[in-house]
Residue, then its C-alpha position, 0 to 999 in steps of 0.5 A: x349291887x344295890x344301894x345297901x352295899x355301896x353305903x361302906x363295907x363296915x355299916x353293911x357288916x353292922x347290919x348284916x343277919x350274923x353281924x412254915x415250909x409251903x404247900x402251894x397249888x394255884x394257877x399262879x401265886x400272884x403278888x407279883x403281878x399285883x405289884x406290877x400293876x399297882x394293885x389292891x390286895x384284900x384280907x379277910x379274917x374271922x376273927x380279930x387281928x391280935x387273937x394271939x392265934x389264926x388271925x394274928x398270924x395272917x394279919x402279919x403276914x399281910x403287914x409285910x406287904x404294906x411297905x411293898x411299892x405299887x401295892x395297897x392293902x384293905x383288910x377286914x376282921x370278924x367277917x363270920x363263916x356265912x354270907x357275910x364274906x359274900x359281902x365282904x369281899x364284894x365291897x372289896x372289889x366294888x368300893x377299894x378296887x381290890x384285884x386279889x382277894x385272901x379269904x383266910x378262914x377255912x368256911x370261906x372257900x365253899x360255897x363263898x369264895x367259889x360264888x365270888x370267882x364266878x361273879x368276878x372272874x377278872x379278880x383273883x381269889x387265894x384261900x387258905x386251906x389247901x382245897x383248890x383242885x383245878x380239874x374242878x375250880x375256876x381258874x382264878x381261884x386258888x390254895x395255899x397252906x404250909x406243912x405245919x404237922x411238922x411243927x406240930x411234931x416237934x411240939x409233941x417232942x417236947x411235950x414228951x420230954x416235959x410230960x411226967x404224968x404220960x398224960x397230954x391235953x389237946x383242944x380242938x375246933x372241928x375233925x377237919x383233916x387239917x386238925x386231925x394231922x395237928x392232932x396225929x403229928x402232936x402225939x406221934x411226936x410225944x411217942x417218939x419220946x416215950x410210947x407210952x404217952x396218951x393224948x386226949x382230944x376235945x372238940x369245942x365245935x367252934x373255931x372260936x369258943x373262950x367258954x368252952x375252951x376254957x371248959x375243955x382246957x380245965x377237962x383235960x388237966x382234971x383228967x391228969x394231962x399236965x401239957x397242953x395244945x391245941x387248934x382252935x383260932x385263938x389259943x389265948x384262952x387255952x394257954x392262959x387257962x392251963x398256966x393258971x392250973x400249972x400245966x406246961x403250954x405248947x403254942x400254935x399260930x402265933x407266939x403266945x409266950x407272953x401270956x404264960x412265960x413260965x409255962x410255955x415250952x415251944x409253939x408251932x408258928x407260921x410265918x405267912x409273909x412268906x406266901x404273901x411276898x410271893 
């Protein structure tokens, strides 16, 4: 640890380069050690906290544990998919004490969170996404996800329902499998309503894009699809742009029906108090 990582975790990122149902699988969950032993808890976001989207989601999450006695949590937003979290979560460990660490975003497991389970093997680490296999991974890492396909489900029944053009819009970040069964569950959902609906897919590449959000969102109406949904971290630009054209909204994440009350149908939600209170 140099001199550079002990000024605090917020001038170190100033400076740096780049400046539900439950699905488990970890050794053991452990929030309730941690409140055993007086302990800090870290969250890492790659976005910001009120995006309406990913970040919003977890940030909630971690809220409910700032009441829970002998618990004390440090959090950390913009932290990008490189190095950067590296940093983020060795100033955790180093300048709050934190005794277990969630990296929520997706790039953060490898080789990020791994690198820091080797550093660290007496801290514990919990990633969101589902990738932790223990005939592979340290001991003191972890996974966690939620079955949220079948959220996604439910939205392509209502989307169904609703659709009169036959015509669905998604927009995507990346063909990751956790999008890829969104997008499936979306429009097998739709067609449990009528098989002849359509979904079309664009991917922007990035977990968060406004630009080419906006640009994907206006391609699919362009191209008849009156609902719209999406993956990507903050749907905020996706909904507020296909309202402002008319088209119906399907949410993800979070709640965004204050930002299209009259066009937006239903979301698939989570709800990661749940895990967190573990």
């Amino acid at each position: 640890m140099t001199g550079k990582f002990m000024l605090s975790r917020r001038d170190l990122l100033k400076t740096s380069a780049a400046g539900a149902a439950l699905g488990l699988a970890s050794a053991a969950f452990p929030i309730r050690a941690a409140r055993a032993a007086a302990a800090t808890v870290g969250f890492i976001y790659v976005g910001p906290k009120d995006d309406y989207g990913y970040n919003q989601a977890h940030a909630e999450g971690a809220a409910a544990l700032k009441g829970v006695e002998g618990i004390s949590i440090v959090e950390e937003e913009n932290v990008p998919e490189t190095v950067d979290v590296q940093k983020t979560m060795e100033s955790m460990i180093n300048l709050d004490g934190a005794s277990l660490i969630f990296p929520t975003s997706f790039g953060y497991f490898d080789p990020h969170m791994l690198a820091m389970c080797a550093k660290f093997p007496d801290v514990q680490f919990r990633h969101c996404g589902g990738m932790w296999n223990k005939d592979k991974h340290p001991m003191n890492a972890g996974s966690y996800f939620g079955y949220i396909g079948m959220g996604q489900y439910l939205n392509g029944v209502v989307a169904g329902h609703t659709s009169k053009s036959k015509k669905l819009g998604f927009v995507a970040a990346k063909p990751i499998p956790q999008v890829l069964l969104n997008i499936n569950s979306f429009l097998l959902g739709a067609r449990s309503v009528d098989p002849a609906i359509t979904c079309q897919v664009i991917f922007t590449g990035e977990w968060s894009l406004a630009v080419k959000e906006a640009e994907a969102t206006n391609a699919l109406i362009d191209q008849g699809a009156d609902v719209v949904t999406c993956h990507v971290d903050s749907p905020k630009v996706v909904v507020e742009t296909a309202a402002g054209r008319g088209a119906f909204i399907c949410g993800y994440h979070a709640n965004q029906s204050p930002l299209a009350p009259d066009k937006y149908l239903t979301g698939a939600e989570w709800n990661w108090a749940k895990v967190y209170k573990m």
